[in-house]
C-alpha positions as CSV (number, residue, x, y, z in Angstrom):
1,X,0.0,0.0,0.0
2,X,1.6,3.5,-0.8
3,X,2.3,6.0,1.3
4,X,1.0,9.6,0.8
5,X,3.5,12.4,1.3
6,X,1.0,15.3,2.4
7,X,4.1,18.0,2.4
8,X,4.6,17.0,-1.1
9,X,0.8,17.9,-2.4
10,X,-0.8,20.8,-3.3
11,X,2.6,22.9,-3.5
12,X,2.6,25.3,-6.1
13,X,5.4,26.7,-8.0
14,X,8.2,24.9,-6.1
15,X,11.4,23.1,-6.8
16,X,13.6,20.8,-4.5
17,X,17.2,19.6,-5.3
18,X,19.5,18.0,-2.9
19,X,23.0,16.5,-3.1
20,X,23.2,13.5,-0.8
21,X,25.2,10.1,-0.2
22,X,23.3,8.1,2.4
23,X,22.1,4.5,2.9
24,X,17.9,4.6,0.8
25,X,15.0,3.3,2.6
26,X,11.8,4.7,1.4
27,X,8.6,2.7,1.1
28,X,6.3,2.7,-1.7
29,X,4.6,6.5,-2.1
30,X,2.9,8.8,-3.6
31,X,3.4,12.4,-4.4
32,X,2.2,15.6,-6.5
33,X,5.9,16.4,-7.6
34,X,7.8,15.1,-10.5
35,X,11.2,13.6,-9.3
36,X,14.4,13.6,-11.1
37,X,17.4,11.5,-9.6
38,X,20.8,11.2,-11.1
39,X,23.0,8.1,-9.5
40,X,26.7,9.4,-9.2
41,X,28.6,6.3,-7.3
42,X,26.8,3.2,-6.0
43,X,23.3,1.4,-6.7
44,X,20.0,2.4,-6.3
45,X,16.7,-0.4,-6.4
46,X,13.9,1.2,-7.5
47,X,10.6,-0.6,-6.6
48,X,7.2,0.5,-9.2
49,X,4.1,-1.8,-9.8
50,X,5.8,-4.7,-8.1
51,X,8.7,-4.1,-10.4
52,X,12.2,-3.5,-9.1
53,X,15.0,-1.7,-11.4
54,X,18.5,-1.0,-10.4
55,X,20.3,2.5,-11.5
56,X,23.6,2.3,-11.5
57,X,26.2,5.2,-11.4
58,X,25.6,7.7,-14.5
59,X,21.4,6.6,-14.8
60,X,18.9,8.3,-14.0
61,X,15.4,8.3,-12.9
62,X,12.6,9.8,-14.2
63,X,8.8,9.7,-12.1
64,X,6.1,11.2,-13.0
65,X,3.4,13.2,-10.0
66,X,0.9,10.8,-8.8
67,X,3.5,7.9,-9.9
68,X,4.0,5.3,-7.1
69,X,7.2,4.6,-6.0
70,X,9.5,3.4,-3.2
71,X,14.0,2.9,-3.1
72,X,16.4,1.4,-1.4
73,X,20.5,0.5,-1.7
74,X,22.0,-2.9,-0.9
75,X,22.3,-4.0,2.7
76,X,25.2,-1.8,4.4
77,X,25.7,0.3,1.3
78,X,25.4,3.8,0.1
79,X,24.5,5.8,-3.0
80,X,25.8,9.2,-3.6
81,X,23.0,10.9,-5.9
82,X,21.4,14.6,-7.0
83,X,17.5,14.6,-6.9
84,X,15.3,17.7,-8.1
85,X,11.7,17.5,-7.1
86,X,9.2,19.9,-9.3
87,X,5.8,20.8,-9.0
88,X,3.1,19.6,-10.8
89,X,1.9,23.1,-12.4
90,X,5.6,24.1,-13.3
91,X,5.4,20.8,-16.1
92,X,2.2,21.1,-16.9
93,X,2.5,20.6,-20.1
94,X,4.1,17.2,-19.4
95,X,1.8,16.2,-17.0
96,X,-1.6,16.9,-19.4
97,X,0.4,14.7,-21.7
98,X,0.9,12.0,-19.2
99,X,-1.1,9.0,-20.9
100,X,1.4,9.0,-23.0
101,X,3.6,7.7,-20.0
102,X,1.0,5.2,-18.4
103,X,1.7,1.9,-18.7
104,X,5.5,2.0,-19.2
105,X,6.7,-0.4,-17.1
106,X,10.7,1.2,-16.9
107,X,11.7,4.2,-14.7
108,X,15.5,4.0,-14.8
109,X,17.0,5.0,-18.3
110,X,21.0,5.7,-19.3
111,X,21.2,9.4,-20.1
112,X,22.0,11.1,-23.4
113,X,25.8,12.7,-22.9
114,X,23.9,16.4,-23.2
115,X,21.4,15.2,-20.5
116,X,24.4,14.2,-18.4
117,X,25.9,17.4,-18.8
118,X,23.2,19.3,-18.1
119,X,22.8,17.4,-14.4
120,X,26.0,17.6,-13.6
121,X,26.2,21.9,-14.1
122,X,23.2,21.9,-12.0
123,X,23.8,19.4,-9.3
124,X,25.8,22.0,-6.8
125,X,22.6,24.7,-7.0
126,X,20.9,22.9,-5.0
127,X,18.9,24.3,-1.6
128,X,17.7,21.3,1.0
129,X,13.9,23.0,1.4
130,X,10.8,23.7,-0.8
131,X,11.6,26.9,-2.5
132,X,9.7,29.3,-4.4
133,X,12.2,29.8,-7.7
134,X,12.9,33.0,-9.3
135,X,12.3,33.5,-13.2
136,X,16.0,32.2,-14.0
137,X,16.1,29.4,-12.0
138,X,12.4,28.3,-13.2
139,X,13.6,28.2,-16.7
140,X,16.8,26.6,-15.8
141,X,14.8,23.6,-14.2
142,X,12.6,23.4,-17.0
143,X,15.0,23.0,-19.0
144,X,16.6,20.0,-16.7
145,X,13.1,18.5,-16.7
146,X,11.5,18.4,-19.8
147,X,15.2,16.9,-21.7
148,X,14.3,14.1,-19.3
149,X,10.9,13.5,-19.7
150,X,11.7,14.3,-23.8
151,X,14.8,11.1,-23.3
152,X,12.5,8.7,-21.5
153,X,9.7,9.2,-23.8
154,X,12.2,8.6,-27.0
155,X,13.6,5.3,-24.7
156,X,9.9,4.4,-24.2
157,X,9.2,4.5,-28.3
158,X,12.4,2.5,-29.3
159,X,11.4,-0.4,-26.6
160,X,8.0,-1.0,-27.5
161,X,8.7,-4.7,-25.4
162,X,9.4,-2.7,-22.4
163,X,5.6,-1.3,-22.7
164,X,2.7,-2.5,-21.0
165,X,0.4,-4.4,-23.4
166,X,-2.4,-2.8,-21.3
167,X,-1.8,1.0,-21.4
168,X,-4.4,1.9,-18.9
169,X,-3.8,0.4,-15.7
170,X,-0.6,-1.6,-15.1
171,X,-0.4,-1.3,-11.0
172,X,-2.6,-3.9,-8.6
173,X,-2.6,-1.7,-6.4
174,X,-6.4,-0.2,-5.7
175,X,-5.2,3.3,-5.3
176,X,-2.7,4.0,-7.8
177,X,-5.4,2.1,-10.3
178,X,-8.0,4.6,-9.0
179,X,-5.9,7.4,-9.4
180,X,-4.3,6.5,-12.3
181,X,-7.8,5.8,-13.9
182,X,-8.6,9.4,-12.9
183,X,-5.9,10.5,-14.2
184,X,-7.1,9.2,-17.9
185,X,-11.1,9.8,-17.1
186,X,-10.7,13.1,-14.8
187,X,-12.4,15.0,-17.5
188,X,-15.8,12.7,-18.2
189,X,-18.7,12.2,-16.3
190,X,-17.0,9.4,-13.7
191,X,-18.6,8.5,-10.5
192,X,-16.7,5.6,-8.2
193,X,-19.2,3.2,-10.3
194,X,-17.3,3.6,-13.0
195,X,-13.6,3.3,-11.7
196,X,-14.8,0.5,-10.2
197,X,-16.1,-1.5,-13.2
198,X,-12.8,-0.9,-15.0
199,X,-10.2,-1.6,-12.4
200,X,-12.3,-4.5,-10.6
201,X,-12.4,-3.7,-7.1
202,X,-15.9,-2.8,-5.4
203,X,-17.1,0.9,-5.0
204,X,-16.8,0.7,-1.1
205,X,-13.6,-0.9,-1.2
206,X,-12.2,2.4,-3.4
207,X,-14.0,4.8,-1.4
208,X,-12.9,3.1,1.9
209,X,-9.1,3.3,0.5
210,X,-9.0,6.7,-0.9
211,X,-10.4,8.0,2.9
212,X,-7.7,6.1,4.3
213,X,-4.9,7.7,2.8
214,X,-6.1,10.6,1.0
215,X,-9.0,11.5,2.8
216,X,-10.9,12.7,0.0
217,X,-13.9,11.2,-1.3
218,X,-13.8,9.9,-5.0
219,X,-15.4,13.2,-6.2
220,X,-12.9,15.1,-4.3
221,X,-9.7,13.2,-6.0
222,X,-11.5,14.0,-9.5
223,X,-12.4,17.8,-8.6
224,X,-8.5,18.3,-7.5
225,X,-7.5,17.0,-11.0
226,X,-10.2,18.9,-13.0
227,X,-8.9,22.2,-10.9
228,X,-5.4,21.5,-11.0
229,X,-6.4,21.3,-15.3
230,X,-8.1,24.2,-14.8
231,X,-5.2,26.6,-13.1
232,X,-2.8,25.0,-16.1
233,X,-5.7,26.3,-18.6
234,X,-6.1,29.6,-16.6
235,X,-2.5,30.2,-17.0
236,X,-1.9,29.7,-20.5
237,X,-5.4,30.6,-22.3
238,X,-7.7,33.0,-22.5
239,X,-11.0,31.1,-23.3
240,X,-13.9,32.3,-21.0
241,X,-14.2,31.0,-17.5
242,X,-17.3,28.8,-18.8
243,X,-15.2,27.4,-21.4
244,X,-12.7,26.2,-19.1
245,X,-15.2,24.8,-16.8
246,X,-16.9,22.3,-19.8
247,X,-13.0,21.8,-20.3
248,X,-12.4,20.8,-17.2
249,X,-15.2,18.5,-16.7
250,X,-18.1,20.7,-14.8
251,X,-21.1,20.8,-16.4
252,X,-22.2,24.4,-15.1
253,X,-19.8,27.6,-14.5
254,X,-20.9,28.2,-11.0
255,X,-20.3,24.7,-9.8
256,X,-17.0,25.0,-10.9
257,X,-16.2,28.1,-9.3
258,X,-17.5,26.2,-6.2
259,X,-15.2,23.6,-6.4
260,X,-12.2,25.6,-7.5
261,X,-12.8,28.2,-4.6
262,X,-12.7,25.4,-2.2
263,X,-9.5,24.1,-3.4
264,X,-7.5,27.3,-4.0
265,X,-8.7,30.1,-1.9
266,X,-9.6,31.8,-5.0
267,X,-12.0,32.5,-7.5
268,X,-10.9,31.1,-11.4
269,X,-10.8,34.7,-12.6
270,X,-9.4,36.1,-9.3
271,X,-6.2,33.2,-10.3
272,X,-6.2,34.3,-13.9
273,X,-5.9,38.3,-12.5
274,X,-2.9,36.7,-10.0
């Protein structure tokens, strides 16, 4: 069962890199950040779906928000490595893209020599707490992240073995199947019937799992996808607010407003004026 890492959800606008060499031990989780982590000297297991990978010194690691995952290094044995952790709204345009990433079964991919470069002049800028980035160092991250994401993707296409034949849900796992079928659906008109039909687990088994460790209802996981959508939409279009909300999924402006007041603070065109 995965572990939610509440500090790591609902941060906006935030990057975290660290330089560490240390013994791993981190249970399976779940977070709203993408994670980047580059191996420099020892081993690294990386456990996904019941699948375990091992990066070695010079790979790299690529995991996508809402991604389960869990490490750990060889008994009595470290890894030195660089990690970056980015919010979900500063790759938004990877993570509206992200069924493109479901069902690939491989985490842990060899890094192009301009890739490799790139970590390595930006391993020592690192800061050891959330921080909100300046313009420079936004673009800079960016630019770290999405030559990843663009590698792994290209690796994905060239392996087509290494793909899942089923490209919807590849975890057992109740949760991550719930929330990765959200991830797909998060636009249509879902209710926990649904999810529960495709992924074959009963509708008050889901709802009794997302309590437990999101405490959200099913309707509350959806709404925080369909506004975290919306913000990305907000930021980068101007279509009217009622637009955005059929976009989004709501079938009526002011429930939308509703739901994305709840969740932000804010009104959709009071976060467009911000």
């Amino acid at each position: 069962m995965p572990e939610i890492q509440p500090s790591n959800f609902s941060t906006e606008n935030r990057v975290r890199a660290t330089l560490q060499n240390k013994r791993f031990l981190l249970a399976v989780h779940i977070h709203q950040f993408a994670e980047l982590i580059y191996v420099i000297e020892g081993e690294l297991t990386v456990k996904h779906d019941k699948i375990e990978e091992v990066a070695r010194a010079g790979d790299v690691v690529a995991i996508l928000p809402y991604q389960q995952h869990g490490f750990y290094t060889p008994e009595n044995k470290t890894v030195k490595y660089w990690m970056v952790l980015f919010s979900e709204d500063l790759m938004s345009d990877i993570v509206y893209h992200e069924s493109a990433f479901l069902g690939y079964k491989h985490l842990v991919f060899k890094p192009s020599p301009a890739l490799k470069t790139l970590i390595e002049l930006k391993m020592f800028d690192t800061g050891e707490q959330l921080v909100k980035p300046d313009f420079e160092r936004t673009l800079d991250s960016k630019a770290l992240i999405y030559t990843a994401f663009s590698e792994y993707l290209r690796k994905r296409s060239s392996n087509p073995s290494a793909q899942s034949k089923d490209d919807k849900i590849v975890s057992s796992d109740p949760v991550t199947k719930t929330v990765n079928y959200l991830r797909i659906n998060f636009r249509s008109d879902i209710g926990v019937e649904d999810c529960a039909k495709e992924i074959g687990y009963s509708k008050s088994h889901i709802s009794h799992r997302l309590r437990e460790q999101f405490h959200m209802t099913f309707m509350d996981l959806r709404n925080t996808l369909r506004v975290s959508y919306a913000k990305h939409i907000l930021r980068h279009n101007s279509m009217s607010i009622y637009m955005v909300a059929l976009e989004c999924g709501f079938n009526c402006e002011l429930t939308f407003e509703r739901a994305f007041k709840k969740l932000t603070g804010l009104t959709p065109r009071q976060y467009r004026r911000k």
